[in-house]
PyMOL commands that place a pseudoatom at each C-alpha (Angstrom):
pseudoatom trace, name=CA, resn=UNK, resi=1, chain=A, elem=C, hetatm=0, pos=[-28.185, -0.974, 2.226]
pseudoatom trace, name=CA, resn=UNK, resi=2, chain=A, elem=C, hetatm=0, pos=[-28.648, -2.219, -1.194]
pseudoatom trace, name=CA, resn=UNK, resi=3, chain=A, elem=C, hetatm=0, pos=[-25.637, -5.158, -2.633]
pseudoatom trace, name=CA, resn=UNK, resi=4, chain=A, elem=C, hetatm=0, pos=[-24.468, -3.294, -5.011]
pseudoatom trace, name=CA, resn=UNK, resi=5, chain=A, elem=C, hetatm=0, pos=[-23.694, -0.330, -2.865]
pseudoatom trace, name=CA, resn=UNK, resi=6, chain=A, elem=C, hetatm=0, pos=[-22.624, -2.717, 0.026]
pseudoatom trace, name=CA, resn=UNK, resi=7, chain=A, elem=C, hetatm=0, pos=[-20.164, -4.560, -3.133]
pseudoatom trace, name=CA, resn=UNK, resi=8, chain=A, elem=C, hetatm=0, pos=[-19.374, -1.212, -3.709]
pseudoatom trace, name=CA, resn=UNK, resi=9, chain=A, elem=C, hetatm=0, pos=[-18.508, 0.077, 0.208]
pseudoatom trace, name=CA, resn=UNK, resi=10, chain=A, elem=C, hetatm=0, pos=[-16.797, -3.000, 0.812]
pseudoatom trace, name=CA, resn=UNK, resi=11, chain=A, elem=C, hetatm=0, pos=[-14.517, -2.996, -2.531]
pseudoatom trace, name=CA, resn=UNK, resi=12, chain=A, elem=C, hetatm=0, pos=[-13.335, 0.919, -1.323]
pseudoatom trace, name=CA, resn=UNK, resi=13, chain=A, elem=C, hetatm=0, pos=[-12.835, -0.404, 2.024]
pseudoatom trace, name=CA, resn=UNK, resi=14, chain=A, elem=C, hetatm=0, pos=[-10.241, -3.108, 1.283]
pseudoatom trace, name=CA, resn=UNK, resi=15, chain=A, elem=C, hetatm=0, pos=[-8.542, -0.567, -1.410]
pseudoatom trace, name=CA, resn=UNK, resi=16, chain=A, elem=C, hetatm=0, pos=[-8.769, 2.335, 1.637]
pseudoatom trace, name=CA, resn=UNK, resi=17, chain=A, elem=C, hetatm=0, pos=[-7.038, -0.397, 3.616]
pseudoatom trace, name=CA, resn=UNK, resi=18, chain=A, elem=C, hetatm=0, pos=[-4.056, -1.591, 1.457]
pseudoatom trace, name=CA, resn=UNK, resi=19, chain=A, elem=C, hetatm=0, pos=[-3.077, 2.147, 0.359]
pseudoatom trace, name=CA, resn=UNK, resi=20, chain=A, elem=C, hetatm=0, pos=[-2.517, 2.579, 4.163]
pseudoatom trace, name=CA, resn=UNK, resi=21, chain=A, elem=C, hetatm=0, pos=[-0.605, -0.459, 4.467]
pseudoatom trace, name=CA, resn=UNK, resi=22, chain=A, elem=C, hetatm=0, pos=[1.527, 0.533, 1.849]
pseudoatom trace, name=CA, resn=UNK, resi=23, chain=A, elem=C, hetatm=0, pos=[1.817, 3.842, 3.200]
pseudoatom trace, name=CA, resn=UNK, resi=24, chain=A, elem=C, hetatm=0, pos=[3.147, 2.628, 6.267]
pseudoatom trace, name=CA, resn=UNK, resi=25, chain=A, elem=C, hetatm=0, pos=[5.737, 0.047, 4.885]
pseudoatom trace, name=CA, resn=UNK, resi=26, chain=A, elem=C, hetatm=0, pos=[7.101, 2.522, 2.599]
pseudoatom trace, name=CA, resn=UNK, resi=27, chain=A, elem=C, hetatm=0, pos=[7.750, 4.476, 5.611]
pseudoatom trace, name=CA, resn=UNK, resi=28, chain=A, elem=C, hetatm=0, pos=[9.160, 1.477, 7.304]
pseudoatom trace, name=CA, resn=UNK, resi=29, chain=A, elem=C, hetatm=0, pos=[11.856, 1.000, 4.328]
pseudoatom trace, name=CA, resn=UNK, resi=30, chain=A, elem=C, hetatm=0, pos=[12.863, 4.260, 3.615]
pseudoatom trace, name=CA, resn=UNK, resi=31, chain=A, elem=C, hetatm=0, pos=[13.530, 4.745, 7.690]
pseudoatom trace, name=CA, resn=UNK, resi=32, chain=A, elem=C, hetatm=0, pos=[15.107, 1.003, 7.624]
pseudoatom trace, name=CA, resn=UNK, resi=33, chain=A, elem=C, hetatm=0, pos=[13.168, -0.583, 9.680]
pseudoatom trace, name=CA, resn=UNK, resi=34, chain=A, elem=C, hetatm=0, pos=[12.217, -3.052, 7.512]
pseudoatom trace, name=CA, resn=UNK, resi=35, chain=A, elem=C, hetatm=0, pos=[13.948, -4.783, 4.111]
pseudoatom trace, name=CA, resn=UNK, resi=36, chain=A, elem=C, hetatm=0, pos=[12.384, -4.020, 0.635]
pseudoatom trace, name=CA, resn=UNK, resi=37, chain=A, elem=C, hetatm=0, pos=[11.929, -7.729, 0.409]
pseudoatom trace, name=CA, resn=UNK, resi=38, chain=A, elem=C, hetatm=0, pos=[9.955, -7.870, 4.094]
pseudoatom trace, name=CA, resn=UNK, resi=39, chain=A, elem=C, hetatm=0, pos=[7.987, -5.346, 2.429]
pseudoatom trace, name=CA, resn=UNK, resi=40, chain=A, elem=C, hetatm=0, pos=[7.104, -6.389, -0.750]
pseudoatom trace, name=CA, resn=UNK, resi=41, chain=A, elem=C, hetatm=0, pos=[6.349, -9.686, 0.993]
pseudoatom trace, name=CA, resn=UNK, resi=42, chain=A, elem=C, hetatm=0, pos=[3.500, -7.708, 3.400]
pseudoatom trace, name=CA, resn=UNK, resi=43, chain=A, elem=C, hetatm=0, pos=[2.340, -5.963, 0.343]
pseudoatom trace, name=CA, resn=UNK, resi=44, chain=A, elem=C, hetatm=0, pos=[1.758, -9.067, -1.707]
pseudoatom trace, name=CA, resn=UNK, resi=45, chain=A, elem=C, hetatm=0, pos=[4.087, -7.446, -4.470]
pseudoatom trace, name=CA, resn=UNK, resi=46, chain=A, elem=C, hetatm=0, pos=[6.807, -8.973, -6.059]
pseudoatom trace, name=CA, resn=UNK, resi=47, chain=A, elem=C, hetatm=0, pos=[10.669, -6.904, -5.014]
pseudoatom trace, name=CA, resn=UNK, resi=48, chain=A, elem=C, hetatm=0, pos=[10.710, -5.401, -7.991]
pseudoatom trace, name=CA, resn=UNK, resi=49, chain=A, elem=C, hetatm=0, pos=[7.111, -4.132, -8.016]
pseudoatom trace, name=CA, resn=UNK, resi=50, chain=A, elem=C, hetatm=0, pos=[7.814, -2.314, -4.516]
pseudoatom trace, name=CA, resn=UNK, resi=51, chain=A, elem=C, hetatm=0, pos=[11.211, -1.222, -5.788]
pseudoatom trace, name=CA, resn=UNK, resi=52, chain=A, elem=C, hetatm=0, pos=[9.740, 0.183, -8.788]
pseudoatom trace, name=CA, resn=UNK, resi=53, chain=A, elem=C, hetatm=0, pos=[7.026, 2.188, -6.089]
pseudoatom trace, name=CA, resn=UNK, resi=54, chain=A, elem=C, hetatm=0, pos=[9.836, 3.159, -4.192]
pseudoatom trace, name=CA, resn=UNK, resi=55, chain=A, elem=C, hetatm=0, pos=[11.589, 5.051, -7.293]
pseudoatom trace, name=CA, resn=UNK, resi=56, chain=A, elem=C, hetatm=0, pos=[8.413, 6.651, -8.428]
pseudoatom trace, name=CA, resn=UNK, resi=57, chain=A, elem=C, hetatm=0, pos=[5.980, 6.798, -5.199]
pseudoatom trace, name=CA, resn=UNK, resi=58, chain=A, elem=C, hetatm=0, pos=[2.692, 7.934, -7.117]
pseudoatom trace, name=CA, resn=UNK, resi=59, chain=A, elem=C, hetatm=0, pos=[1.365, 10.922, -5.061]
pseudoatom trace, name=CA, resn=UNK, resi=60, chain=A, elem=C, hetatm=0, pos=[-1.330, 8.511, -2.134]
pseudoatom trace, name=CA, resn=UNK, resi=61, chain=A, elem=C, hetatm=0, pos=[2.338, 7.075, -1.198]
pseudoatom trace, name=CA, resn=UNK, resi=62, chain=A, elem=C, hetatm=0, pos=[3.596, 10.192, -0.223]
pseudoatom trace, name=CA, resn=UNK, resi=63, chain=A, elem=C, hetatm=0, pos=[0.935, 12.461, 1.080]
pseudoatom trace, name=CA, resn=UNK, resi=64, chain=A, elem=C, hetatm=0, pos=[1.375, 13.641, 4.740]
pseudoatom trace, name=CA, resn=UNK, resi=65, chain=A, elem=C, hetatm=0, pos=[-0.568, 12.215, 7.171]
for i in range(1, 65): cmd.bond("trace and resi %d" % i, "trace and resi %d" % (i + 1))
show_as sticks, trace
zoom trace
């Protein structure tokens, strides 16, 4: 496997990986499981980033698994 496509595998990897962790603490927060502020925390976003996510979900947020 050549760098750049191992760069490249890697870089989708890590993105694959926090769009599922997102996923799963927007769940958490919408069934109340968790605070906004525990889950902006987890998502290394500030409250008002997740907030703003939480009022407009862009369509990976939302999808059914």
């Amino acid at each position: 496997m050549s760098d750049l496509y191992r760069g490249v595998f890697e870089e989708s990897f890590q993105e694959g990986l926090r769009i599922g962790m997102i996923q799963v603490l927007f769940w958490a927060v919408k069934e109340g499981h968790i605070t906004v502020e525990e889950a902006a925390e987890e998502s290394e976003m500030t409250v008002k980033e997740f907030k703003k996510l939480l009022e407009n979900p862009p369509a990976w947020v939302t999808q059914d698994r």
